[in-house]
C-alpha positions in Angstrom: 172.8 65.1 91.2 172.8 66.3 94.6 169.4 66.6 96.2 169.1 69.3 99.3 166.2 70.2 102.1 166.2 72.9 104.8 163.6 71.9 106.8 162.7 75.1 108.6 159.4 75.9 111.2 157.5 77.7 108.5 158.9 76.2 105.1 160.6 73.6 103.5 162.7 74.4 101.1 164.0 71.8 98.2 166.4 72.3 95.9 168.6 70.1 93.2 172.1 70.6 92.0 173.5 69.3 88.8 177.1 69.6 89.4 177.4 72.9 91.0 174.5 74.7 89.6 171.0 74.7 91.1 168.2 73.5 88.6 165.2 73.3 90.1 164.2 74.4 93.8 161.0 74.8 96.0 159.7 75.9 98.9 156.7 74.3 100.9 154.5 74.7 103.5 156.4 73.0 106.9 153.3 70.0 107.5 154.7 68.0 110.6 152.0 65.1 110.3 152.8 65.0 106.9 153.1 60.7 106.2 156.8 59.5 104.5 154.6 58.2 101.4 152.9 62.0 101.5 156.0 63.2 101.2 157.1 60.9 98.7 154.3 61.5 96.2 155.0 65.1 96.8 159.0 64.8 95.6 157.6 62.5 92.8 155.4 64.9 91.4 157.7 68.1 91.8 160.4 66.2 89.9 158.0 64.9 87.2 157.0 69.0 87.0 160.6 70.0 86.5 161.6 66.6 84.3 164.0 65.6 86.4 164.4 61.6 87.3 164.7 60.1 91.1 167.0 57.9 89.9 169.7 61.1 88.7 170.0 61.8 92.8 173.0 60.0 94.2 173.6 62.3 97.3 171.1 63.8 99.5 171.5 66.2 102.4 169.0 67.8 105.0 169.6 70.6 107.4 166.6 70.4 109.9 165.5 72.7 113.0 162.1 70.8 113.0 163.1 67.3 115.1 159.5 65.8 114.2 160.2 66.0 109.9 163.6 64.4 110.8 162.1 60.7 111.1 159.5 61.2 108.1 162.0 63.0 105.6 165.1 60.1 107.0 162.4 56.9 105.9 160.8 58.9 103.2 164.5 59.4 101.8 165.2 55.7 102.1 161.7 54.5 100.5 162.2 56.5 97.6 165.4 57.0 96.6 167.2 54.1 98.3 169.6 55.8 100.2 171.1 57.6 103.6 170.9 61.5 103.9 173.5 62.8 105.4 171.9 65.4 108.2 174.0 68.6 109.4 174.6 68.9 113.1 177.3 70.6 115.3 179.3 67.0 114.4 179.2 67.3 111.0 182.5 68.3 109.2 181.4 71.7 107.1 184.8 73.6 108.0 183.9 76.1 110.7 185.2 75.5 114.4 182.1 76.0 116.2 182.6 78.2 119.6 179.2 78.1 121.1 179.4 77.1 124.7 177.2 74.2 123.7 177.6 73.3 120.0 174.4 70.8 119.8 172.2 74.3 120.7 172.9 75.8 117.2 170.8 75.0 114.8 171.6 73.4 111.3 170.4 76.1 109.3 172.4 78.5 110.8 175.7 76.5 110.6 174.5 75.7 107.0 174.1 79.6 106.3 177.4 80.6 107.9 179.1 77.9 105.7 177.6 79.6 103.0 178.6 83.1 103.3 181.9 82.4 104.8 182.7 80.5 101.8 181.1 83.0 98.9 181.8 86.5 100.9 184.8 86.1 103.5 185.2 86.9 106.7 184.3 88.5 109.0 180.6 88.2 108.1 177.4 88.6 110.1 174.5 86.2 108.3 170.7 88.2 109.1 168.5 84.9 108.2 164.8 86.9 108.2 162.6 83.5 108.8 160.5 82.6 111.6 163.0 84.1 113.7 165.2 86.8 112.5 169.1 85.6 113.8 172.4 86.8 113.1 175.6 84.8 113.1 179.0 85.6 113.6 181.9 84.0 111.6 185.5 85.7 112.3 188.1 85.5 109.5 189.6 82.3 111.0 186.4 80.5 109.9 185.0 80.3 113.6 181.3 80.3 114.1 180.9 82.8 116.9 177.7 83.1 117.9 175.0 85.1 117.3 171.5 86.7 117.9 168.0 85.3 118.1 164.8 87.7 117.8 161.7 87.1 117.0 160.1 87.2 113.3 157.8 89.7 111.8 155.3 87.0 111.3 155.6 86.3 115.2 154.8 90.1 115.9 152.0 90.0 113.5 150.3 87.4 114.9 151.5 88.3 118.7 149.7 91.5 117.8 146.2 90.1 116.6 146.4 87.5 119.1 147.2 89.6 122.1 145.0 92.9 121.5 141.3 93.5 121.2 141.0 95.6 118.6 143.8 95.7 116.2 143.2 93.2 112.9 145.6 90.8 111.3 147.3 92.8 108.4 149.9 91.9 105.5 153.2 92.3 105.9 154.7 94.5 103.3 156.9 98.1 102.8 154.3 101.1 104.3 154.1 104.2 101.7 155.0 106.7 104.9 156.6 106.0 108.3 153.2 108.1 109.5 150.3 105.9 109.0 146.9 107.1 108.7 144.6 104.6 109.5 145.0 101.3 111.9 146.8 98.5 109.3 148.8 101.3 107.5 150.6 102.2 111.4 150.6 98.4 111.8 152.6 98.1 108.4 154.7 100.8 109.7 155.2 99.5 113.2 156.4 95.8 111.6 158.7 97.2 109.1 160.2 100.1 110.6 160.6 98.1 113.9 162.3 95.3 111.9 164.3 97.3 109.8 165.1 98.9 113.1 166.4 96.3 114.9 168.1 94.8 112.2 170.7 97.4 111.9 171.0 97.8 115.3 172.1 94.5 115.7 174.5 94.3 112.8 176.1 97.6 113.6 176.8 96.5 116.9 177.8 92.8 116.0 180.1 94.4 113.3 181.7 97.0 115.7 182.6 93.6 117.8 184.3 91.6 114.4 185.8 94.6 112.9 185.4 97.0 109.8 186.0 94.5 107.0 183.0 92.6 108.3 180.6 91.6 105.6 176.7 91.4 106.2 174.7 89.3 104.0 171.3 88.5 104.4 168.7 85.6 103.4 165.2 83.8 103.7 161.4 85.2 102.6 161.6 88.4 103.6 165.3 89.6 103.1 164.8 91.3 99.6 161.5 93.2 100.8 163.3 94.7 104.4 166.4 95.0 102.9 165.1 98.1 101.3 164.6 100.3 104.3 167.9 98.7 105.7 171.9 100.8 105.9 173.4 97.1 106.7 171.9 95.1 104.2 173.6 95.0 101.1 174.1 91.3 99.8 170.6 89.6 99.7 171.7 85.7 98.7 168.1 84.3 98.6 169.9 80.5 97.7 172.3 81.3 100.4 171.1 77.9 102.4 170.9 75.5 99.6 174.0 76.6 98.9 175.8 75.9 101.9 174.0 72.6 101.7 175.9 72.0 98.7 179.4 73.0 100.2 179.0 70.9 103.4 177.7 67.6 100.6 181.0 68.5 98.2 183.2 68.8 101.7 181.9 65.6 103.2 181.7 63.5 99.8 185.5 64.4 98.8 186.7 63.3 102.3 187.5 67.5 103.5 
């Protein structure tokens, strides 16, 4: 069994595969001072929850964007399970011909996720990853990671919002019942999701223009089922779509390409 972590700036998400199907996953809380035995007793006790056996793993892959987890999750990986993760990195071999004019800036999660759709959806395809950030990323129908666009989160804007203004509270995130809000959290609500959904299709529409008209669009992370809703672009919501390119880039590298 195959055991895969995205270590993102908010969450970490876990997930296990038995063969190609995903039994068990979670996401946690992203804890930087988190200790390797801390993290050990926490994969202990989430496998014991699901009945699943440390000993069942014999391949284990990470795609991190958090540099300080990387030495805790590597030594926590070798403690308890006895082996070598493989991490993704611009290096690794997932399939894609990276064109970035510096392919150590992009991040593992969004090779991972562009590995992901590319394989399950085709290409052209634009990737909208709603997490921290919001990004988009480009993969042409020769399998070339293009680029893409980084903007910030709708968490960021909440708390940019609280942080930076006098008067105006800390609300939920969620869908508004009118674009017109009444009262101060209700034209926050608004502001956030209607900005978001905004900006979202602005950016695919004019990143799809760029790849062509068969361009695909999927989108994933926390929030991509709940924005997707206001959205003309969004139409595949793959909420797995990371673990599953985790998976891909394991199978790829395992069987030698």
């Amino acid at each position: 069994m195959l055991l895969a972590l995205d270590a993102g700036n908010s969450n970490v998400t876990v997930g296990v595969f038995d063969g190609e199907r995903l039994v068990a996953d979670w996401r946690l809380r992203t804890v930087i001072d988190q200790t390797t035995d801390e993290w050990g007793v926490l994969l202990r006790n989430l496998f014991a929850l699901a009945g699943l056996d440390f000993a069942s793993i014999d391949g284990i892959i990470v795609a991190s964007v958090v540099p300080p987890l990387d030495a805790p999750l590597a030594a926590t990986i070798r403690r308890y399970f006895g082996a070598e993760a493989l991490f993704v990195s611009h290096a690794t071999d997932t399939g894609l011909i990276i064109r970035y004019d510096n392919p150590r800036e992009v991040g593992a999660d969004r090779i991972v996720n562009s590995v992901a759709a590319f394989t399950k959806y085709g290409g052209p395809c634009v990737v909208v990853d709603l997490g921290t950030a919001i990004t988009f990323d480009a993969v042409s129908a020769q399998a070339e990671y293009l680029g893409g666009v980084i903007a910030a989160g709708v968490n960021i804007s909440i708390e940019a919002l609280f942080t930076r203004t006098a008067r105006l509270p800390l609300v939920d995130f969620g869908e508004p019942k009118s674009v017109i809000g009444t009262n101060t959290v209700d034209s926050m609500r608004s502001g956030l999701f209607y900005g978001a959904v905004g900006m979202i299709d602005g950016i695919v529409e004019r990143v799809a223009a760029e790849l062509g008209p068969e361009t695909r669009v999927v989108a994933t992370g926390g929030q991509a089922r709940m924005i997707a809703s206001g959205t003309r672009t969004l139409r595949h919501i793959d909420e797995n779509l990371t673990l599953d390119g985790l998976h891909l880039i394991w199978s790829r590298n395992r069987n030698g390409g």
